[in-house]
Backbone as a printed PyTorch tensor [residue, N CA C, xyz], in Angstrom:
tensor([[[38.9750, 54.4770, 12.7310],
         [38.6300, 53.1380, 13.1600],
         [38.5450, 52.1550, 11.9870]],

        [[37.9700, 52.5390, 10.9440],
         [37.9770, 51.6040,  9.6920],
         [39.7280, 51.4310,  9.5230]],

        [[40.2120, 52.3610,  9.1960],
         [41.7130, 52.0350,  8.8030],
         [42.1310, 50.7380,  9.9480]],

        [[42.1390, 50.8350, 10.7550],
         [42.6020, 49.7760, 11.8520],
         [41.9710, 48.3040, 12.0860]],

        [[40.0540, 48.5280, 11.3520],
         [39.2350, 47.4590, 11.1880],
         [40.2880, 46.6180,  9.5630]],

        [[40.4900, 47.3660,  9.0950],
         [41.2160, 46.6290,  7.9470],
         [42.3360, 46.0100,  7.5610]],

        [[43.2610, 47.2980,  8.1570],
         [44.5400, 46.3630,  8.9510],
         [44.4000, 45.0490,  9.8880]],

        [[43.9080, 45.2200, 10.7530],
         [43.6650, 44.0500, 11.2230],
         [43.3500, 42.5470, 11.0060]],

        [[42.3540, 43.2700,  9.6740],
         [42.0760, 41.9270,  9.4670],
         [42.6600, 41.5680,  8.0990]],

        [[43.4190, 42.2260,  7.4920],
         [44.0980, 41.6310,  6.4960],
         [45.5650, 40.8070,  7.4110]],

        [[45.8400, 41.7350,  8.2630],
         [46.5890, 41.2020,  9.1030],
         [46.2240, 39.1430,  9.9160]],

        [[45.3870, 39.4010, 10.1040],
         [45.1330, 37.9980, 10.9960],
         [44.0650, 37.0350, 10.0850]],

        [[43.7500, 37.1260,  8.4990],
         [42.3490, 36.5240,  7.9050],
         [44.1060, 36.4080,  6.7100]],

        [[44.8530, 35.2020,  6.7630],
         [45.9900, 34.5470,  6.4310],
         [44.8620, 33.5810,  5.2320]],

        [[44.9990, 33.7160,  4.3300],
         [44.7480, 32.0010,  3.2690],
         [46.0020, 31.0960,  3.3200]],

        [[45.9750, 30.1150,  3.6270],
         [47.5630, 29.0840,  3.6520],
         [46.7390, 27.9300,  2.6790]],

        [[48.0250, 27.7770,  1.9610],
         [47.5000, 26.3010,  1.4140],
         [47.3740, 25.0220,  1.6750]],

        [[46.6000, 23.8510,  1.8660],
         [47.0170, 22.3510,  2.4240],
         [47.2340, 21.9500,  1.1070]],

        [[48.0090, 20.6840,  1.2390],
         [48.2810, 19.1870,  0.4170],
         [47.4040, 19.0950, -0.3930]],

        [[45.8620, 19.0490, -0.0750],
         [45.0390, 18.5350, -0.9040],
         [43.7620, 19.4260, -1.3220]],

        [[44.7920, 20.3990, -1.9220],
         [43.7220, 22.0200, -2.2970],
         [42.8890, 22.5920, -1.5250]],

        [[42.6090, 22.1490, -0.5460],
         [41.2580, 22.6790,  0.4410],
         [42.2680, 24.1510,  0.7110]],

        [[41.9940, 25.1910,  0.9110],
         [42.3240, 26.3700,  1.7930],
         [41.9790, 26.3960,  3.5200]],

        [[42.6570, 27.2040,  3.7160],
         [42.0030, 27.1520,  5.5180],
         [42.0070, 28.9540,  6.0330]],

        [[42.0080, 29.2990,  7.1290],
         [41.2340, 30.6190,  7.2410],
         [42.7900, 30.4720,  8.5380]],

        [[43.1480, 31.5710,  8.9800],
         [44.0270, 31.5920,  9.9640],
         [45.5730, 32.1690,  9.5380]],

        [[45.9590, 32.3560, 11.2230],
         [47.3610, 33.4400, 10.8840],
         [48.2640, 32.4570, 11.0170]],

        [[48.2100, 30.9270, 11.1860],
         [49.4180, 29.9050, 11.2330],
         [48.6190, 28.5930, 10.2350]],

        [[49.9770, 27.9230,  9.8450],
         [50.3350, 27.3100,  9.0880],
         [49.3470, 25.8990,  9.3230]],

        [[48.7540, 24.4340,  9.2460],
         [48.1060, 23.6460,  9.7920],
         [49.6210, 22.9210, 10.7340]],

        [[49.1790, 22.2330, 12.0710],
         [50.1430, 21.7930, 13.0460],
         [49.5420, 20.4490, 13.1250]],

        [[50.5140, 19.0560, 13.1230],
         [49.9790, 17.7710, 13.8360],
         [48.9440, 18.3290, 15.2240]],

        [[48.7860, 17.7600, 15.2960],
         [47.2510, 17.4680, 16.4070],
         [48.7660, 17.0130, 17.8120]],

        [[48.2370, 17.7500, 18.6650],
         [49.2160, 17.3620, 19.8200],
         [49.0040, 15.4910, 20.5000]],

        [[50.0270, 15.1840, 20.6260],
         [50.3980, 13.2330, 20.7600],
         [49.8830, 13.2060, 22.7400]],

        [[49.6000, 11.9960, 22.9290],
         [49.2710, 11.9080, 23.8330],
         [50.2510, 12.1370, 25.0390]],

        [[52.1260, 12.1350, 24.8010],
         [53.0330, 12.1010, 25.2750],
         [53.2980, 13.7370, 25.1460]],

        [[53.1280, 13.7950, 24.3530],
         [53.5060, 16.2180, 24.2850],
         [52.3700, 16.1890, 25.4440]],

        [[51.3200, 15.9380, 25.0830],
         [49.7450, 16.5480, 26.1480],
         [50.2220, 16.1720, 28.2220]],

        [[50.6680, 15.0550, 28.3680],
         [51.4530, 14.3060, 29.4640],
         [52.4510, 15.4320, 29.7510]],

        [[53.0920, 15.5500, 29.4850],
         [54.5920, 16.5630, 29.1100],
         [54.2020, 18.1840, 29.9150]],

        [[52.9720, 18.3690, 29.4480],
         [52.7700, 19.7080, 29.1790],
         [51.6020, 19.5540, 30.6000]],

        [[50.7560, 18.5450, 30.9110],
         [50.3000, 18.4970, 32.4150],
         [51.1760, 18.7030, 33.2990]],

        [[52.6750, 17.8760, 33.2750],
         [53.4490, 17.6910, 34.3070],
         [53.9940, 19.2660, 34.7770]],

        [[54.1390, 20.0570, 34.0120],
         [54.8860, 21.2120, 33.7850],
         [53.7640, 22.3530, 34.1080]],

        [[52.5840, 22.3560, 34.3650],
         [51.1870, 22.9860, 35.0300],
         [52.3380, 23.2750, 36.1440]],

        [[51.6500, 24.7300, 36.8280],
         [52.0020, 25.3070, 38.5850],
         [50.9320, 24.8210, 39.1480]],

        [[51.3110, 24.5130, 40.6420],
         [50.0400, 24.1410, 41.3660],
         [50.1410, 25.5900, 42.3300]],

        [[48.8290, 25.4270, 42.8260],
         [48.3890, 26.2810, 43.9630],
         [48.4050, 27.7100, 42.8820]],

        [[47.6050, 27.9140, 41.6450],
         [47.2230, 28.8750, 40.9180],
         [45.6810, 29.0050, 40.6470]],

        [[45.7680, 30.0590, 40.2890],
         [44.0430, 29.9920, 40.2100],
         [43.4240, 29.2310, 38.7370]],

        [[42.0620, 29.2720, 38.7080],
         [41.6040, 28.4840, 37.9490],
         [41.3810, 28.4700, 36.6600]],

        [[41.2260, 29.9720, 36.7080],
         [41.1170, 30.2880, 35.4960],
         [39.4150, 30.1950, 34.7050]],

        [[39.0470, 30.7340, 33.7710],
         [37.8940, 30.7770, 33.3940],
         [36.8330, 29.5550, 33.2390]],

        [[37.2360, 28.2030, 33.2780],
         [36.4350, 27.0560, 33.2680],
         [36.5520, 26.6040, 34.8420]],

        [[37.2510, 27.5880, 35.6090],
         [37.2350, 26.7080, 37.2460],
         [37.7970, 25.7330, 37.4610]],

        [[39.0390, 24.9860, 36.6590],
         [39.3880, 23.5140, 36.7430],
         [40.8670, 23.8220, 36.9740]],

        [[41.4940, 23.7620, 38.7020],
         [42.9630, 23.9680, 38.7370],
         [43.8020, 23.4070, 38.2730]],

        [[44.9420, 23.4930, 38.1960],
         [46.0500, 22.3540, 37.6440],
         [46.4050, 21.3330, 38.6450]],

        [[45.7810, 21.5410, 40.0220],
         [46.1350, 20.5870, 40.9580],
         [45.4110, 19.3570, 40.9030]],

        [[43.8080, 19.8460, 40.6940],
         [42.6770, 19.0040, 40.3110],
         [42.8950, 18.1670, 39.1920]],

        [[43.7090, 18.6210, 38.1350],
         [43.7670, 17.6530, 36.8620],
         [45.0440, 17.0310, 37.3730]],

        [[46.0910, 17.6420, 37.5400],
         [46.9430, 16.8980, 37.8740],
         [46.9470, 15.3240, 38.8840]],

        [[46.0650, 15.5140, 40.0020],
         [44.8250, 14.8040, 40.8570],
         [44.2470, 13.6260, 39.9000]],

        [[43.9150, 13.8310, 39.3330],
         [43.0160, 13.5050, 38.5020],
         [43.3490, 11.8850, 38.0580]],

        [[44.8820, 12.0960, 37.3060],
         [45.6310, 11.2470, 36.9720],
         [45.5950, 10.9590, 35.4560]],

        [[46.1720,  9.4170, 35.3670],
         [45.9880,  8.7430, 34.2340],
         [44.5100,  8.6250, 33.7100]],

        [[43.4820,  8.7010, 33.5380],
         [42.0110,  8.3040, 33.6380],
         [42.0050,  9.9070, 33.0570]],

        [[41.8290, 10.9330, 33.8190],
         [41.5080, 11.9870, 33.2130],
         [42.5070, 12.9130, 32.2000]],

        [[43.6380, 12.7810, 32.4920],
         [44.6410, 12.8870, 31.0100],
         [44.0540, 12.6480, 29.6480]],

        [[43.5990, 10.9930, 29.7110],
         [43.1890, 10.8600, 29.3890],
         [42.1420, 10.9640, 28.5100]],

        [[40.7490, 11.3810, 29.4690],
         [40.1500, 12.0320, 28.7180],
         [40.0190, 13.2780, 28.3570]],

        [[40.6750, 14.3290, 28.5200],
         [41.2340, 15.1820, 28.0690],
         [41.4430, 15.7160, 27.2810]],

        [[42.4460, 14.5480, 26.9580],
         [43.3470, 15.0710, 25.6480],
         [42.4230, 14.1390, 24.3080]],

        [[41.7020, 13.4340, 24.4540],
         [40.3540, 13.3540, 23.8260],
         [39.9570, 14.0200, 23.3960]],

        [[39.1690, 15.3070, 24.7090],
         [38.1670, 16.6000, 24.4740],
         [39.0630, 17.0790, 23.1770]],

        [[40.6810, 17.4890, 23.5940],
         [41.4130, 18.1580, 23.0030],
         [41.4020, 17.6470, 21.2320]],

        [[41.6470, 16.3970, 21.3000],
         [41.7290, 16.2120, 20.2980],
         [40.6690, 16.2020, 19.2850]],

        [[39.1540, 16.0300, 19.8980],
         [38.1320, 16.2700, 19.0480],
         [38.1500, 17.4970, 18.7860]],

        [[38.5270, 18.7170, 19.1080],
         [38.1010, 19.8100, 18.9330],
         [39.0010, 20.0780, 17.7060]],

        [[40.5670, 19.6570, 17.8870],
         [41.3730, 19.8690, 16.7710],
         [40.7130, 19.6610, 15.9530]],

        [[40.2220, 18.3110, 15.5970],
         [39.5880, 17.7960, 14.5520],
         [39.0740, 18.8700, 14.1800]],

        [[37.9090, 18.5880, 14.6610],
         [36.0230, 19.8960, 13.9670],
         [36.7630, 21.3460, 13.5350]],

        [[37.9890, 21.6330, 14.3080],
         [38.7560, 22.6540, 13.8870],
         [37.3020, 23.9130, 14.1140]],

        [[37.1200, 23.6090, 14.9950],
         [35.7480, 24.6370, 15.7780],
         [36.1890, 25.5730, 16.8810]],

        [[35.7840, 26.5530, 16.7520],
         [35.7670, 26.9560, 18.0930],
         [34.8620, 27.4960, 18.6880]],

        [[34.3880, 27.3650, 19.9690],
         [33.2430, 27.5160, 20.9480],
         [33.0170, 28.8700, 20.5450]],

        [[31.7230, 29.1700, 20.4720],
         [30.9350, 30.8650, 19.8820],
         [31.8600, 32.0120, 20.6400]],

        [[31.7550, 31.7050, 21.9520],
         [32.7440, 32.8760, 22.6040],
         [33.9340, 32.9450, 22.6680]],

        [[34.7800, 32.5060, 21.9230],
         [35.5790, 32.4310, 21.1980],
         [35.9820, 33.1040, 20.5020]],

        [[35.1410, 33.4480, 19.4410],
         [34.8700, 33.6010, 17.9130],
         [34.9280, 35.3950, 18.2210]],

        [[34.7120, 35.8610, 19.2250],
         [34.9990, 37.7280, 18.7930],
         [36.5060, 37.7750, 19.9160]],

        [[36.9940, 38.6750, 19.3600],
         [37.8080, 39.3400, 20.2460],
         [37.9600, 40.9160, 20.4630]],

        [[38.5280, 40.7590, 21.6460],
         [39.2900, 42.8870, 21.3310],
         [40.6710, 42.4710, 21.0280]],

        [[41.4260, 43.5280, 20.5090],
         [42.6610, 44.0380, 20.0220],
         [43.1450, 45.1000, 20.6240]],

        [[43.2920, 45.0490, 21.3090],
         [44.7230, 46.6470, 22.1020],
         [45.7310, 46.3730, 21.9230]],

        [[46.0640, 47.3180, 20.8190],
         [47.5150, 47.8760, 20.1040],
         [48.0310, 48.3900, 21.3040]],

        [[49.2430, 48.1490, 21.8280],
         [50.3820, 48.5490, 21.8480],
         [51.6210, 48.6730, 21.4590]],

        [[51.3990, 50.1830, 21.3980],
         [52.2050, 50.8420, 20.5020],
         [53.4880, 51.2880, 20.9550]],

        [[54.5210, 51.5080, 19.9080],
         [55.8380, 51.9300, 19.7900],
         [55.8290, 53.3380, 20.5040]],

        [[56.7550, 53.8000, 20.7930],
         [57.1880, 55.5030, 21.0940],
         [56.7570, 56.3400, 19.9210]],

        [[56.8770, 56.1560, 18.8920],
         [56.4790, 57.2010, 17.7320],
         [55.1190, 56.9490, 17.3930]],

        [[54.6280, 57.1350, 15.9180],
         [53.2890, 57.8530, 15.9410],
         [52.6670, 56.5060, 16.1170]],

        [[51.5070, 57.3590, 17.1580],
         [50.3010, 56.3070, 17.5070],
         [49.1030, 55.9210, 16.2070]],

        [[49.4860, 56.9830, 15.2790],
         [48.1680, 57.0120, 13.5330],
         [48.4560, 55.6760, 13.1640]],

        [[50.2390, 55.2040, 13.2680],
         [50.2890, 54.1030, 12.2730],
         [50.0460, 52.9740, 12.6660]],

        [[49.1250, 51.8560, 11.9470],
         [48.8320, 50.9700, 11.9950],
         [49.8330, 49.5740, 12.5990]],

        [[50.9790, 50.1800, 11.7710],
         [52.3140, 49.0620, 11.3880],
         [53.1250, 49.4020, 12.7860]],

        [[52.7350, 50.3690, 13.2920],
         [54.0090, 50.8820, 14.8480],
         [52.9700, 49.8200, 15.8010]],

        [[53.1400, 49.0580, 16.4270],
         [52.9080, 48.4470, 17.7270],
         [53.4770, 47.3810, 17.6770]]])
C-alpha cells in the first residue's frame, strides 16, 4: 500500500511554473478562467430529462432558468477559479487502478 501511496502522489502532486515565480500544486498546467460565451456554449449542450446529480440542480432547471441565472453562475464559477479553492469534500479522494492484463504489483500497468 505505501508503494502505491507514493506513486500516486508523485504521480498527481505536479510543481508547474507561472510567469511570475509563484509555483502552483496540480497535475495541469494554469488555464484562462472559462469566458462567459464558452460557459453559454457549454449550458446549451447540457441533456435534459437527466438526473441531478449531487447538488440536486437539473440541466432543465438551469437551462429554465435563463439569462439571469447563467449568469449568475458563471459568477459562482468564476469566483471559485479565482480563490483557486476547493470545497473540503473535495479535497480527499479514492483511486481505483484499473489495471492492464499483466501484472497487477506494477504501479505503472493501469
Amino acid at each position: 500500500m505505501p508503494r502505491w501511496r507514493n506513486y500516486f502522489s508523485q504521480l498527481l502532486n505536479v510543481q508547474h511554473g507561472v510567469n511570475d515565480g509563484r509555483q502552483t500544486k496540480g497535475a495541469e498546467p494554469l488555464m484562462p478562467q472559462p469566458s462567459a460565451f464558452e460557459f453559454d456554449l457549454n449550458i446549451e449542450k447540457l441533456k435534459s430529462h437527466t438526473s441531478p446529480g449531487i447538488v440536486q440542480i437539473s440541466a432543465d432547471l438551469i437551462k429554465a432558468g435563463g439569462r439571469k441565472i447563467f449568469y449568475e453562475i458563471h459568477k459562482l464559477i468564476i469566483s471559485i477559479w479565482n480563490k483557486e479553492e476547493l470545497p473540503e469534500e473535495r479535497k480527499e479522494s479514492i483511486i481505483v487502478p484499473i489495471y492492464k492484463i499483466s501484472d497487477k504489483t506494477d504501479c505503472s500497468n493501469y
